[in-house]
C-alpha positions, 0 to 999 in steps of 0.5 A: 500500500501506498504511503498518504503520510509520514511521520512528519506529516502525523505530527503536523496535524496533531500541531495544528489541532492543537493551535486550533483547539488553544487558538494560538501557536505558542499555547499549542508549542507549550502544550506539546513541549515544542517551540512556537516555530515548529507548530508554525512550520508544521501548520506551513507544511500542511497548507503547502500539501492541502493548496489552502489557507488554514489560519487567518494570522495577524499580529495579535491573534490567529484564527482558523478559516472556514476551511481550516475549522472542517479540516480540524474537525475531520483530524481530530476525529481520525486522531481519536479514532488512532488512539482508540484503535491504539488502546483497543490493540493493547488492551487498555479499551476497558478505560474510555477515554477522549471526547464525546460531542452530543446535540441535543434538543432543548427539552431533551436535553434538560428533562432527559439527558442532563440529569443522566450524564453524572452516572455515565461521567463516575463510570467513564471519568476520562470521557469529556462530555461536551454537550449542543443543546440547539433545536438547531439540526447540525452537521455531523461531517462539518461540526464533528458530533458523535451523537445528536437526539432527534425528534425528526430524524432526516432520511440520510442512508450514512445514519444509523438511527435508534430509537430511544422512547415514545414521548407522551403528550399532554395539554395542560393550562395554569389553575389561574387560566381555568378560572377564568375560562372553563376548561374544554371538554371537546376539540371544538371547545378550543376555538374559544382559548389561547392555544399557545403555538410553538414553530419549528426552528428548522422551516417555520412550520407550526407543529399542530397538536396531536389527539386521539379522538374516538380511536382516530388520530387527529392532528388540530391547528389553532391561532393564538395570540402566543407563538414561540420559536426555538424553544419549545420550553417557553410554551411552558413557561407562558402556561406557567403564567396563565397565559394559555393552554399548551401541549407539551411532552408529559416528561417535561411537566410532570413535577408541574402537574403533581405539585398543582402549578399545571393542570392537564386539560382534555386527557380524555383525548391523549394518547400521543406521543413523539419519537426520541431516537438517537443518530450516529453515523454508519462507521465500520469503527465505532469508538468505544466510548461511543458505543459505552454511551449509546449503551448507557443511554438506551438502558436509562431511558428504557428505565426511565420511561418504563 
């Protein structure tokens, strides 16, 4: 087989990773135990063989360009990747170890997944969890993410997709708001309240809340003077305050409903729910700190929403 890199080469990235990651040549020479000119030469070496610019430099700071943030996060990649394969040959897998990029979703992340990642972190103490919590959909190619939690999952054949649990759906209203106006027993009774509407961050579309109504499922649009987007939490929020009703996933408030802040409207017609599932994309090598958390969050979940 036909030699793509040398020695030399091997080390030019893992110093220009370095710059990358501590934003400057002399953090990284300092770092690596090496001096600020070689971490210069070895960036020069990599932009002669790659024909671009991976730095922006200037005489107070340096940053990477567009280009140069893809080419580091494919790098950084491949470097785990040696090292896993590296503990795996020698028998050291059993202590994970390197970094795990997970997105999540806002709600997903604060009632699921956060409350979780102690216990994963006591067991796997070398494991540095870094953690997107966007409704924002990402890139896994551009953006280097191991994980991400998804409610919509893309059809994408390079993804494997798990499902994690069916989420319950519940309508809910504040005490304060069924005061003032008598709670609905039908899907026409909504015409006459504030159902609080939340967007979808990634086309704008409004979500339609979704009934199961005389065993059929029914999906039913409202107009309301509240419409919130990105965060689907500040829908809850604005029932918390009496503003409105609001279908939000049981999970999210349930210590609402048992304390009496909450008050769940129309269950005579839930019974929906939403799937969580979890994407990874399709590598022959699968890290084993990656594969210990898609183990570890599976069997939580299963618990938790048993």
């Amino acid at each position: 087989m036909h030699r793509q890199f040398d020695d030399l080469m091997l080390g030019s990235v893992e110093l220009f990773c370095l710059a990358g990651e501590l934003g400057g040549f002399t953090a990284a020479a300092t770092a690596a135990g090496v001096t600020p000119a070689a971490v210069s030469r070895a960036v020069a070496r990599l932009e002669a063989r790659l024909g671009i610019r991976l730095f922006v430099r200037s005489t107070r700071q340096i940053r990477l360009t567009d280009a140069g943030r893809v080419y580091m996060e494919q790098c950084r990649q491949a470097l785990a990747q040696f090292a896993d394969a590296e503990r795996m040959a020698t028998g050291e897998e059993t202590r994970l170890s390197g970094r795990l990029r997970i997105s999540v979703p806002t709600t997903y992340g604060h009632y699921r997944l956060l409350p979780l990642l102690p216990a994963f972190h006591r067991e796997h103490p070398d494991v540095r969890l870094d953690l997107h919590i966007s409704n924002r959909n990402i890139g896994f190619a551009d953006e280097a993410f191991d994980l991400a939690i998804r409610v919509r999952p893309q059809a994408d054949s390079t993804m494997i997709v798990r499902h994690l649990e069916d989420a319950p759906l519940v309508v809910v209203a504040s005490p304060a708001y069924l005061k003032e106006r008598r709670a609905p027993k039908t899907l026409a009774d909504l015409a006459g309240h504030e159902c609080i509407q939340f967007d979808l961050p990634s086309s704008g579309r409004r979500i339609p809340w979704l009934f199961r109504e005389d065993g059929q499922d029914v999906e039913y649009e409202a107009e309301s003077a509240y419409t919130v987007a990105e965060d689907v939490l500040g829908g809850v929020t604005l029932a918390r305050a009496g503003a409105g009703l609001f279908q939000a996933y049981r999970f999210v408030v349930q210590k609402d409903l048992a304390d009496g802040t909450l008050v769940e409207v129309l269950p005579k017609l839930g019974g929906r729910s939403r799937p969580y599932n979890l994407l990874y994309p399709h590598s022959r090598f699968v890290p084993p700190r990656v594969r210990a958390f898609i183990d570890f969050l599976t069997t939580e979940v299963a618990t938790a929403s048993s």
